[in-house]
mmCIF file as gemmi writes it, N, C-alpha and C atoms, coordinates in Angstrom:
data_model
loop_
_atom_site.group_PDB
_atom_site.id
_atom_site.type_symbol
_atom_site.label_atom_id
_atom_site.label_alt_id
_atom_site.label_comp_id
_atom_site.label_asym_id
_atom_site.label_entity_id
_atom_site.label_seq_id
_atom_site.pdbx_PDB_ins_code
_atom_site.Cartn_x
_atom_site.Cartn_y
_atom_site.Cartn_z
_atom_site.occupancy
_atom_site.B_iso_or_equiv
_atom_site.pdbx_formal_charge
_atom_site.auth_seq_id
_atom_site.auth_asym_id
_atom_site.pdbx_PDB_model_num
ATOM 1 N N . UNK Axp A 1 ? 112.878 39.308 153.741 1 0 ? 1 A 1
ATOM 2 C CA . UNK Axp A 1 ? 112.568 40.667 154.13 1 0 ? 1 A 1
ATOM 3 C C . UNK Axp A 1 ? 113.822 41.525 153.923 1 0 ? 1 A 1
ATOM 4 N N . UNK Axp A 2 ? 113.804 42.459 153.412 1 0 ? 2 A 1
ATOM 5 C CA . UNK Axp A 2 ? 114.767 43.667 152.831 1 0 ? 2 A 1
ATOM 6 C C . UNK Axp A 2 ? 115.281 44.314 154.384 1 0 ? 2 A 1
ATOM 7 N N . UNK Axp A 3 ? 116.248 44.983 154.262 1 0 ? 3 A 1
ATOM 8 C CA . UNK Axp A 3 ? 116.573 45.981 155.583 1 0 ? 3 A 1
ATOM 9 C C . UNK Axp A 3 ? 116.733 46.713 155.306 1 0 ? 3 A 1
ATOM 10 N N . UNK Axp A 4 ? 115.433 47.589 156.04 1 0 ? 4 A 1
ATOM 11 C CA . UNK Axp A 4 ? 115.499 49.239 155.752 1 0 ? 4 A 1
ATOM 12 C C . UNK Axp A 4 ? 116.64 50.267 155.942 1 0 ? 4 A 1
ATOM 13 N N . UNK Axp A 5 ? 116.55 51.294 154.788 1 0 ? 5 A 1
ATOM 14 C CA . UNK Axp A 5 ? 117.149 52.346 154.355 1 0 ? 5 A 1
ATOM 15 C C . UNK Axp A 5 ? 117.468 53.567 155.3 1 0 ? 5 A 1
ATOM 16 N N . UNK Axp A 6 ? 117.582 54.429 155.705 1 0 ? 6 A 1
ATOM 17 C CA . UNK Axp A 6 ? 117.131 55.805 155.931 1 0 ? 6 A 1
ATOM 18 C C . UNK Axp A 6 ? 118.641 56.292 155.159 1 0 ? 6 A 1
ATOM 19 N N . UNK Axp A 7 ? 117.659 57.57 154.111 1 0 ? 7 A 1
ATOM 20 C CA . UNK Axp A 7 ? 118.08 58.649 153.444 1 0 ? 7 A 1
ATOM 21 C C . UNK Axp A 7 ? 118.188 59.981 154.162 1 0 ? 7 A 1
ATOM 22 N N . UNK Axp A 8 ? 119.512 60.59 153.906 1 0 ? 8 A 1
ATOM 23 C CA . UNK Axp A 8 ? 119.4 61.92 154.523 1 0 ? 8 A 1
ATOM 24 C C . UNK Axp A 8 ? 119.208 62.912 153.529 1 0 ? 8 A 1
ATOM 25 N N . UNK Axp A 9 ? 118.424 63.496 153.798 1 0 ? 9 A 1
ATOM 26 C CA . UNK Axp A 9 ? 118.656 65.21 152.484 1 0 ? 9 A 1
ATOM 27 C C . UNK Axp A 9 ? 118.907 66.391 153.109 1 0 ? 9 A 1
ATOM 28 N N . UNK Axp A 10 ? 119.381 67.303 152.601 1 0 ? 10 A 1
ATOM 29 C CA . UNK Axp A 10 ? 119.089 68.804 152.797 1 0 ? 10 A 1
ATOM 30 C C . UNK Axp A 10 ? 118.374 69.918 151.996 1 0 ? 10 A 1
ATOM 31 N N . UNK Axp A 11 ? 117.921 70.51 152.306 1 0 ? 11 A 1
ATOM 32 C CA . UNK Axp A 11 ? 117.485 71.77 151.405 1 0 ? 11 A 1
ATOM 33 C C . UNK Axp A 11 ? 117.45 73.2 152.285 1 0 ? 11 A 1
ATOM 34 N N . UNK Axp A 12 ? 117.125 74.067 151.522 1 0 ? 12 A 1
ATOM 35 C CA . UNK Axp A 12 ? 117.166 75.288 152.09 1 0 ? 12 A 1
ATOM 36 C C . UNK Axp A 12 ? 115.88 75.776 152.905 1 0 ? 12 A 1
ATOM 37 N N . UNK Axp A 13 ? 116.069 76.455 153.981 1 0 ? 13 A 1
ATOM 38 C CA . UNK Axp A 13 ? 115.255 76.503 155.205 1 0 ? 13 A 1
ATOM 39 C C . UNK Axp A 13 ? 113.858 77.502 154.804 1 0 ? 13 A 1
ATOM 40 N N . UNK Axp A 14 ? 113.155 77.421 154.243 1 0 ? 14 A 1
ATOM 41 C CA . UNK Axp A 14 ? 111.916 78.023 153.88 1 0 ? 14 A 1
ATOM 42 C C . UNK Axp A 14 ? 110.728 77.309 153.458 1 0 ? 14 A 1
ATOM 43 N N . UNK Axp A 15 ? 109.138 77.423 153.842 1 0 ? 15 A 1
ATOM 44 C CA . UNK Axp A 15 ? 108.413 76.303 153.932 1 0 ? 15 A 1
ATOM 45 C C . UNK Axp A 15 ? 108.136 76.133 152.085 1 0 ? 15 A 1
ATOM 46 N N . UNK Axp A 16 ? 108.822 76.561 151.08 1 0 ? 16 A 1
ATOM 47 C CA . UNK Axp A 16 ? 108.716 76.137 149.966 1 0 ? 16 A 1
ATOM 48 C C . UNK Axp A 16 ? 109.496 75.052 149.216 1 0 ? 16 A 1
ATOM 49 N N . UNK Axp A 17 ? 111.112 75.245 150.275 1 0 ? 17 A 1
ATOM 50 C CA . UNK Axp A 17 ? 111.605 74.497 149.677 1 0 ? 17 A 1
ATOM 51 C C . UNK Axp A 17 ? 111.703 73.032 150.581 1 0 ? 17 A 1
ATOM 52 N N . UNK Axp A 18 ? 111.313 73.045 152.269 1 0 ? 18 A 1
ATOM 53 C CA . UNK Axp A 18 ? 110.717 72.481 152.826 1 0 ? 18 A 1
ATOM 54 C C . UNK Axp A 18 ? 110.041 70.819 153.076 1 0 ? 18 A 1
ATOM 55 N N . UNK Axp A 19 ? 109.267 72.155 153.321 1 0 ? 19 A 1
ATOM 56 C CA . UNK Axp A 19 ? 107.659 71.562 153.723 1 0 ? 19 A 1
ATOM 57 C C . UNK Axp A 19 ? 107.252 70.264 152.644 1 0 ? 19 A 1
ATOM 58 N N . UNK Axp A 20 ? 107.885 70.682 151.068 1 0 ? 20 A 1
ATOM 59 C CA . UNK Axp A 20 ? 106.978 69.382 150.2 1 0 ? 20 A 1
ATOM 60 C C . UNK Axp A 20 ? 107.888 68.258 149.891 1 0 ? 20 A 1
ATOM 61 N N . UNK Axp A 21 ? 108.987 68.681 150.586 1 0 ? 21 A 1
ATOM 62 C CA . UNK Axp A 21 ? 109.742 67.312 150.609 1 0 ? 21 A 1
ATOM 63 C C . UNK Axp A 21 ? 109.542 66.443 152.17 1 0 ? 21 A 1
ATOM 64 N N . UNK Axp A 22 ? 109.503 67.404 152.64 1 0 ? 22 A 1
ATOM 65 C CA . UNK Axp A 22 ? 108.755 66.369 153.945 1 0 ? 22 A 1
ATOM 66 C C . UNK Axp A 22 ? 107.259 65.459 153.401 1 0 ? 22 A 1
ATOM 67 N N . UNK Axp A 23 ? 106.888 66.148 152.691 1 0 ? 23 A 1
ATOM 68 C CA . UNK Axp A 23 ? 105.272 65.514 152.529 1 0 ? 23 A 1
ATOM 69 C C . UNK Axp A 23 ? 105.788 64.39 151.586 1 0 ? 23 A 1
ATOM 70 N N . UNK Axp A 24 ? 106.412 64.679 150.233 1 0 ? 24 A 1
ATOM 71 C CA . UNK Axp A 24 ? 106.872 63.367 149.583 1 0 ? 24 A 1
ATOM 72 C C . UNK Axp A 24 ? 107.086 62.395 149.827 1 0 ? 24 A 1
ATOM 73 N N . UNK Axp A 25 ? 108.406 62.829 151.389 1 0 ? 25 A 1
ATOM 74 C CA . UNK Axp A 25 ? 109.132 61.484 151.782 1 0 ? 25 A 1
ATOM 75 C C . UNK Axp A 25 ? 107.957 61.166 152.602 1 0 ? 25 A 1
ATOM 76 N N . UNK Axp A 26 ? 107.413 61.448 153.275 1 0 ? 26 A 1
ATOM 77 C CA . UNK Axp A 26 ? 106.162 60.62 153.653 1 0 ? 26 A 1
ATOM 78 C C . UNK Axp A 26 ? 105.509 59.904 153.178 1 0 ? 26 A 1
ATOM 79 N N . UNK Axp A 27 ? 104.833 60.542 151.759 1 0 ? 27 A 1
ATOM 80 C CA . UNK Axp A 27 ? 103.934 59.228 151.256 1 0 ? 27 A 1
ATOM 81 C C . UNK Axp A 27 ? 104.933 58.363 150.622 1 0 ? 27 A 1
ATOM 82 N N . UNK Axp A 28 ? 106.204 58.472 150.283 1 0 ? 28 A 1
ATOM 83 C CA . UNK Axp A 28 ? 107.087 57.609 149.673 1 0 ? 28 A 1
ATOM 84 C C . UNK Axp A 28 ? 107.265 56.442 150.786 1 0 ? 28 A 1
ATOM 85 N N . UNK Axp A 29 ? 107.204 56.511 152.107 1 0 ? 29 A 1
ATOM 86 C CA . UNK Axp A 29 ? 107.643 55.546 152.649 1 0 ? 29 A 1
ATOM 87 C C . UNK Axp A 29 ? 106.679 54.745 152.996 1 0 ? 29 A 1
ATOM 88 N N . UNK Axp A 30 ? 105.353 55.682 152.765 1 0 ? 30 A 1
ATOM 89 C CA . UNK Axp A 30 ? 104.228 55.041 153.134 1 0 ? 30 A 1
ATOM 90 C C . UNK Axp A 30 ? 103.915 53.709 151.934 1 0 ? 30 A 1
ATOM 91 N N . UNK Axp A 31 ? 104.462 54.466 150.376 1 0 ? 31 A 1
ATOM 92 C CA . UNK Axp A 31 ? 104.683 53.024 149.736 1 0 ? 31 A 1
ATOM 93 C C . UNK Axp A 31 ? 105.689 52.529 149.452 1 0 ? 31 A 1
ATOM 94 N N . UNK Axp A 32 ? 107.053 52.528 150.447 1 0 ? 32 A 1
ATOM 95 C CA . UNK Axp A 32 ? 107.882 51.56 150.298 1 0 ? 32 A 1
ATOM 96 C C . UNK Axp A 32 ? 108.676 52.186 151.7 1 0 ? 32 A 1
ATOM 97 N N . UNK Axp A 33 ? 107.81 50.881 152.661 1 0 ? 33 A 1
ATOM 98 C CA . UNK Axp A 33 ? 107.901 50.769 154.35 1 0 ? 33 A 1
ATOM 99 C C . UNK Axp A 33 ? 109.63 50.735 154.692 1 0 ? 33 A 1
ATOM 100 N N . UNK Axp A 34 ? 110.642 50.345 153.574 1 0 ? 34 A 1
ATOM 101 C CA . UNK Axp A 34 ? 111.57 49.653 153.657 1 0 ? 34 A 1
ATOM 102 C C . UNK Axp A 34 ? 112.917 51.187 153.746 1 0 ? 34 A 1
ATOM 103 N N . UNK Axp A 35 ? 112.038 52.077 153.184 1 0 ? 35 A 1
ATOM 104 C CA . UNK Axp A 35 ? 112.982 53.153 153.166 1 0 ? 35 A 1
ATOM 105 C C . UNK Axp A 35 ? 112.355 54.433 154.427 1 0 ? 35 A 1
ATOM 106 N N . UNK Axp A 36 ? 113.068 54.982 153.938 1 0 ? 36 A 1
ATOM 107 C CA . UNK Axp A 36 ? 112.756 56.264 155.615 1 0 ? 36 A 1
ATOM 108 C C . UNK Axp A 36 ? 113.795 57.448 154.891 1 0 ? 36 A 1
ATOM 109 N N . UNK Axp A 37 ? 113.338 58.775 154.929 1 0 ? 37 A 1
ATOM 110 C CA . UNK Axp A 37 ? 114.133 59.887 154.14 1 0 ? 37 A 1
ATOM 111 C C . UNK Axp A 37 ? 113.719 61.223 154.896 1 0 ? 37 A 1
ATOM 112 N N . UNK Axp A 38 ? 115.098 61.438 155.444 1 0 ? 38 A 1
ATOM 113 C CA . UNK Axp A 38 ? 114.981 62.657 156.689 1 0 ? 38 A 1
ATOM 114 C C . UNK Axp A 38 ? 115.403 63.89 156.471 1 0 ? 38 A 1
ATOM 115 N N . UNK Axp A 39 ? 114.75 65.111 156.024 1 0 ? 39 A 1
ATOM 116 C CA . UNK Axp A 39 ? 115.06 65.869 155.378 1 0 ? 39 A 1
ATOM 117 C C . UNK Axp A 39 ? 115.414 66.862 156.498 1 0 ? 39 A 1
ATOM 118 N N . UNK Axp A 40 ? 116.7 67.705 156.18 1 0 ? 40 A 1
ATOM 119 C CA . UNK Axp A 40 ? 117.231 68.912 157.115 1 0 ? 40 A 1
ATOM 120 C C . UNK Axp A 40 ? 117.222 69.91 156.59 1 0 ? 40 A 1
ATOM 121 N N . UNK Axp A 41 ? 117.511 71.445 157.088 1 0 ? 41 A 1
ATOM 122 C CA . UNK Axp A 41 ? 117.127 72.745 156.295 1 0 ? 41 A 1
ATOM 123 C C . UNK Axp A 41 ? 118.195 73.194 156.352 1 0 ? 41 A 1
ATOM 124 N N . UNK Axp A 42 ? 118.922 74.277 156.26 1 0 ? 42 A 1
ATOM 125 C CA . UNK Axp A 42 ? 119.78 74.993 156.743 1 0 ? 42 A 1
ATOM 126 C C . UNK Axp A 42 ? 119.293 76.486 155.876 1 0 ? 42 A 1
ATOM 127 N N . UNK Axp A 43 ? 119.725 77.668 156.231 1 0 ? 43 A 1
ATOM 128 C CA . UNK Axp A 43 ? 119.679 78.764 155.781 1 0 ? 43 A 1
ATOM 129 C C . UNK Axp A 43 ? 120.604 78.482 154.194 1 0 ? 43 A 1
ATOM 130 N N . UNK Axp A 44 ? 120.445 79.995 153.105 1 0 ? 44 A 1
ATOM 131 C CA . UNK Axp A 44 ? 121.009 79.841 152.218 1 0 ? 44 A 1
ATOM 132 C C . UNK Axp A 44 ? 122.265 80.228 152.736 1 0 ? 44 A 1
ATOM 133 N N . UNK Axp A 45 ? 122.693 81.313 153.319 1 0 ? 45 A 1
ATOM 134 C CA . UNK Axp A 45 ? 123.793 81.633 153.992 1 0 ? 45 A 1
ATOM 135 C C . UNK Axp A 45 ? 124.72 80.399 154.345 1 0 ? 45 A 1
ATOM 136 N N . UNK Axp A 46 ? 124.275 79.452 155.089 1 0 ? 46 A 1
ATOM 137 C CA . UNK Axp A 46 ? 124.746 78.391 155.444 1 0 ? 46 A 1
ATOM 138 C C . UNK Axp A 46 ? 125.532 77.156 154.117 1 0 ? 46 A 1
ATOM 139 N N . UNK Axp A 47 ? 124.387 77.617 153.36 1 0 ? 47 A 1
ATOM 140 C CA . UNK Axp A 47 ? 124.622 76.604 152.157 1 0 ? 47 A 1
ATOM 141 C C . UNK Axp A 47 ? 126.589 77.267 151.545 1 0 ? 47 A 1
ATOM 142 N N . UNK Axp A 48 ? 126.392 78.447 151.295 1 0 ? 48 A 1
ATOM 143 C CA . UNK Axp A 48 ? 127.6 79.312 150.947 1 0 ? 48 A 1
ATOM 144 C C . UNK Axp A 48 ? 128.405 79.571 151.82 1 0 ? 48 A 1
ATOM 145 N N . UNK Axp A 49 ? 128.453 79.236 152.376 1 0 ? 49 A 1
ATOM 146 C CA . UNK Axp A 49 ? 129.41 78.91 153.888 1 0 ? 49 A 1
ATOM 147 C C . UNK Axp A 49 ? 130.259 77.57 153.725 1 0 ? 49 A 1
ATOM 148 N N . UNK Axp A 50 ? 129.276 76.425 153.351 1 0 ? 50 A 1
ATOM 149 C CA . UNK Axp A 50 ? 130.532 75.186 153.618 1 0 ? 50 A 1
ATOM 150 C C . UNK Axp A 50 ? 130.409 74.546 151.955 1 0 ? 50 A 1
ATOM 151 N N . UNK Axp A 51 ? 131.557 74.033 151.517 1 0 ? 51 A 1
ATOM 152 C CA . UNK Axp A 51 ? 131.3 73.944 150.148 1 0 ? 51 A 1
ATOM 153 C C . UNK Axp A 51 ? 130.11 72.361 149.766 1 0 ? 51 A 1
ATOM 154 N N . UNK Axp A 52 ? 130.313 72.329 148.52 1 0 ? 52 A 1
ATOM 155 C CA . UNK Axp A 52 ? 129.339 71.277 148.735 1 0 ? 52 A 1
ATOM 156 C C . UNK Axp A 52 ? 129.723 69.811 148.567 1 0 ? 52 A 1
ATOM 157 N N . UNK Axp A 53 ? 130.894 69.559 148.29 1 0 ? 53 A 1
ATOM 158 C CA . UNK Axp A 53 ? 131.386 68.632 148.792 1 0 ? 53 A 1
ATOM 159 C C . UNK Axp A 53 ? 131.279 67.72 150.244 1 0 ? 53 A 1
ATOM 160 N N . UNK Axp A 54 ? 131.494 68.85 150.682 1 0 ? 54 A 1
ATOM 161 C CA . UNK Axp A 54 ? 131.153 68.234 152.388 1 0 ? 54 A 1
ATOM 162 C C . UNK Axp A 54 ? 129.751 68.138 152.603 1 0 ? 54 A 1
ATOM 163 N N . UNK Axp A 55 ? 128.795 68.906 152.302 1 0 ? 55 A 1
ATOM 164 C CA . UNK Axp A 55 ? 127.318 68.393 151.796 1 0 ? 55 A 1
ATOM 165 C C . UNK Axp A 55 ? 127.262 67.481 151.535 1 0 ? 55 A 1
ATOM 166 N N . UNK Axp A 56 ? 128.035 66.806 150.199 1 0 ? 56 A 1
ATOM 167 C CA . UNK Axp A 56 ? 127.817 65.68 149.616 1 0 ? 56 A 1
ATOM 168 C C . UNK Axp A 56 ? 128.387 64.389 150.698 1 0 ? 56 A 1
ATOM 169 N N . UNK Axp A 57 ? 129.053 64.856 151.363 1 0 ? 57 A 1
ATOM 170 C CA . UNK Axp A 57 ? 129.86 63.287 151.92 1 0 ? 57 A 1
ATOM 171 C C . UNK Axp A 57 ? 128.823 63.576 153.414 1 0 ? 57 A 1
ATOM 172 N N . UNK Axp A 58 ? 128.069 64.1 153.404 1 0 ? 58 A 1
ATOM 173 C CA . UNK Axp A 58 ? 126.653 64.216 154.864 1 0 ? 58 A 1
ATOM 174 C C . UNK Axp A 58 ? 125.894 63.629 154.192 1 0 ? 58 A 1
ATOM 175 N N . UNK Axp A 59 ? 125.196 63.834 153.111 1 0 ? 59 A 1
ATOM 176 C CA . UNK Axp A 59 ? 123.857 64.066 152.998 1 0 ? 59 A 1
ATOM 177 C C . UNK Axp A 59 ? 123.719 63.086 151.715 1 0 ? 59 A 1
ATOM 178 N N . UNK Axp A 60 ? 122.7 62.272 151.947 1 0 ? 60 A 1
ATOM 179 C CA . UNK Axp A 60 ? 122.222 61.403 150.154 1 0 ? 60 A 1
ATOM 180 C C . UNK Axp A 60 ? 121.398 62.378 149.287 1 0 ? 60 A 1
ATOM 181 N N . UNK Axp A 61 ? 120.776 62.954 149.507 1 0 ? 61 A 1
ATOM 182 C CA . UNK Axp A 61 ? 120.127 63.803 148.617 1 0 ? 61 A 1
ATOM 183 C C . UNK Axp A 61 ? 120.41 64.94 149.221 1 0 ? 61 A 1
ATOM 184 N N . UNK Axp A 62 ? 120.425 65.779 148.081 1 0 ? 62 A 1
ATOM 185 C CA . UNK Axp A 62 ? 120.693 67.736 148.001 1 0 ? 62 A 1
ATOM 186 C C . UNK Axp A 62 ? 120.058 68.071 147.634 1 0 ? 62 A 1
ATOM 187 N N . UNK Axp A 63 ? 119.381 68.961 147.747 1 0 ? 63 A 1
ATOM 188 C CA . UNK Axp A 63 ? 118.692 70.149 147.079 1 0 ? 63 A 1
ATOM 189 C C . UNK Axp A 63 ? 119.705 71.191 146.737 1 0 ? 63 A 1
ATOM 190 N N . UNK Axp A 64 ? 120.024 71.868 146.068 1 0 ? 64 A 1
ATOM 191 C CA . UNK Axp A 64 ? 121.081 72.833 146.23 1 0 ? 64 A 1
ATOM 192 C C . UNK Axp A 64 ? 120.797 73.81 144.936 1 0 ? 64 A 1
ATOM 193 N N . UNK Axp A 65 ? 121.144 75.016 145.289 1 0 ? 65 A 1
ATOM 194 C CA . UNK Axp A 65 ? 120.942 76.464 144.52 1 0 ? 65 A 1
ATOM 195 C C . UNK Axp A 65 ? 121.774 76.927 143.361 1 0 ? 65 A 1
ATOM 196 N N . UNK Axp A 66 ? 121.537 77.286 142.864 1 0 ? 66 A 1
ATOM 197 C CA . UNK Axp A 66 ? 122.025 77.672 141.175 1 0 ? 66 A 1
ATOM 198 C C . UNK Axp A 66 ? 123.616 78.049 141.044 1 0 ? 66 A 1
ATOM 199 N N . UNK Axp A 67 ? 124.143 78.653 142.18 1 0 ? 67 A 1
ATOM 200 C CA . UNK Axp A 67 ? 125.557 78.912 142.11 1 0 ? 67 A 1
ATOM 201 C C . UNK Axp A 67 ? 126.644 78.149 142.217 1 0 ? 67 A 1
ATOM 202 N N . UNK Axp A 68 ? 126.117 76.44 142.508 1 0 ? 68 A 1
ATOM 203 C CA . UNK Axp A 68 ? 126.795 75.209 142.787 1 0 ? 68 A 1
ATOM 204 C C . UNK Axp A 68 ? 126.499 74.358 141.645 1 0 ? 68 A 1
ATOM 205 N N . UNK Axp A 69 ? 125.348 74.567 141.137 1 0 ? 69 A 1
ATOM 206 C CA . UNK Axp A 69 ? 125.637 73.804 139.566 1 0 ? 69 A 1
ATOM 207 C C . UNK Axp A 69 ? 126.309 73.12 139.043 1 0 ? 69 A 1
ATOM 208 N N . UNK Axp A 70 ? 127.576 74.306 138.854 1 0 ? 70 A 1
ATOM 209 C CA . UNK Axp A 70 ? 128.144 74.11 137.579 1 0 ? 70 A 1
ATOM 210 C C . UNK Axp A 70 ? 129.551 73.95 138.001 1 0 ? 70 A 1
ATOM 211 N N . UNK Axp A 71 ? 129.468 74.18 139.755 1 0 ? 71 A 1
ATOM 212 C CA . UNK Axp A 71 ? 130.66 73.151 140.06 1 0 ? 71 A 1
ATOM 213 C C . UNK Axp A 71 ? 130.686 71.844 140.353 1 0 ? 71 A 1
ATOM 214 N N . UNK Axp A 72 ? 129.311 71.403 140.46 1 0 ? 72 A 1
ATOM 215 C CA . UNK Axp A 72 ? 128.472 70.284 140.63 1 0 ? 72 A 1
ATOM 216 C C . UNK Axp A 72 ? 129.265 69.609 139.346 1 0 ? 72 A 1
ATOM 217 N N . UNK Axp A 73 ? 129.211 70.298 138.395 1 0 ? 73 A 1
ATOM 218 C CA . UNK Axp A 73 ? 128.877 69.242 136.445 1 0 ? 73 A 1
ATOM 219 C C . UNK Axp A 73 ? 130.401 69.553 136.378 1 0 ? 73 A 1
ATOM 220 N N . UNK Axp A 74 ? 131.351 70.028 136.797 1 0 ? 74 A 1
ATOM 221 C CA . UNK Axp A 74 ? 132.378 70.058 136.809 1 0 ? 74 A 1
ATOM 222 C C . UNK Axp A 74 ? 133.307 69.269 137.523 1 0 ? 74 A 1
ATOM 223 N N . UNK Axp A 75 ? 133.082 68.851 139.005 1 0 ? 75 A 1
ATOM 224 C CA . UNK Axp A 75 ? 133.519 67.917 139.607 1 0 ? 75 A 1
ATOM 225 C C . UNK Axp A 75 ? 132.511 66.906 140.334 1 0 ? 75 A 1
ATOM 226 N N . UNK Axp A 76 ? 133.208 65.307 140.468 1 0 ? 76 A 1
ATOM 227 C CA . UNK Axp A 76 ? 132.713 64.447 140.615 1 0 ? 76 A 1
ATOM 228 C C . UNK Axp A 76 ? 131.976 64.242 142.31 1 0 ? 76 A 1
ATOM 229 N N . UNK Axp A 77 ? 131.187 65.704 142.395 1 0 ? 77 A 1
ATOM 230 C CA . UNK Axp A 77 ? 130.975 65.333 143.802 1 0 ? 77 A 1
ATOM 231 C C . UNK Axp A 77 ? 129.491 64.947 144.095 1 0 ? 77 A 1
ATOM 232 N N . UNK Axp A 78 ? 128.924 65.126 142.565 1 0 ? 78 A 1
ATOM 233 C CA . UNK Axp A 78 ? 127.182 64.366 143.297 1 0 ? 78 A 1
ATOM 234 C C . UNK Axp A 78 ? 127.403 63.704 142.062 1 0 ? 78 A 1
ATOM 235 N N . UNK Axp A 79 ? 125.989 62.882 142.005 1 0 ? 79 A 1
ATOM 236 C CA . UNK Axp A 79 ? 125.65 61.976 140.839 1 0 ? 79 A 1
ATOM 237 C C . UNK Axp A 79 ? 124.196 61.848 140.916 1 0 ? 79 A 1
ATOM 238 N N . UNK Axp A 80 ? 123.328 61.759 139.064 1 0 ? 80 A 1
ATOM 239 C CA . UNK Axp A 80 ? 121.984 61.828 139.58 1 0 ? 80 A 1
ATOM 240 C C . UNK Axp A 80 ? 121.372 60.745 139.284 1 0 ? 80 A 1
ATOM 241 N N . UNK Axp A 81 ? 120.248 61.38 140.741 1 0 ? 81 A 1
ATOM 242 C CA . UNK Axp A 81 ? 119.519 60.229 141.278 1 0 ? 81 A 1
ATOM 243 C C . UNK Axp A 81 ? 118.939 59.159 140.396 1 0 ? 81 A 1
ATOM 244 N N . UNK Axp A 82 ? 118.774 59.595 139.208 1 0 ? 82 A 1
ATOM 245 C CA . UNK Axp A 82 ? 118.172 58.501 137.999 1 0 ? 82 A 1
ATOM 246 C C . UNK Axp A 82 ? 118.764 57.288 137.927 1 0 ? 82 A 1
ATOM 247 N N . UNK Axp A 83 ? 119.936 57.345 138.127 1 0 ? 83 A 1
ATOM 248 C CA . UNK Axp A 83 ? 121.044 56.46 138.347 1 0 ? 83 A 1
ATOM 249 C C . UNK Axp A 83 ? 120.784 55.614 139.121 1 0 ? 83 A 1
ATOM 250 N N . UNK Axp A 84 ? 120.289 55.696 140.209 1 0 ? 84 A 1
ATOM 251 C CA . UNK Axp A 84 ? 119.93 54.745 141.713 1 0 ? 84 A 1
ATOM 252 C C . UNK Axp A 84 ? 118.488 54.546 141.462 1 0 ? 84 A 1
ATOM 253 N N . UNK Axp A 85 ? 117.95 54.733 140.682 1 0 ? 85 A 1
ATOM 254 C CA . UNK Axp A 85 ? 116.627 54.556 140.991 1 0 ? 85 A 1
ATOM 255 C C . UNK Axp A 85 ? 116.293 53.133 140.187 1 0 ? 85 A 1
């Protein structure tokens, strides 16, 4: 028997960007019991407030907004998920 996971994410606080990642990680765990993925919101304000580095060393998955990009592909502070999968 495997020992379960729990994933943290963030995204930005509105039921679009939300709401369908809550529903995902739901049926995701529903087919694979072994993981668990807890998604948090914060305002965009918030997001531009702390850089995303420190995001990154909180959180396993990001959602994150167009102005972090390309400091994203510039420094080594996320990596994508294709990779882990």
């Amino acid at each position: 028997m495997s020992q379960a996971a729990t994933l943290t994410g963030i995204t930005w606080n509105h039921s679009r960007g939300y709401l369908p990642l809550v529903a995902t990680a739901q049926r995701f765990t529903e087919l694979h019991d072994d993981v668990t993925i807890e998604w948090s919101k914060r305002s965009l304000q918030a997001f531009a407030d702390q850089p995303i580095e420190r995001l990154a060393d909180r959180f396993d998955l990001l959602i994150i907004d167009h102005p972090f990009v390309g400091f994203a592909a510039a420094h080594p502070v996320l990596v994508p998920l294709d990779e882990h999968l």
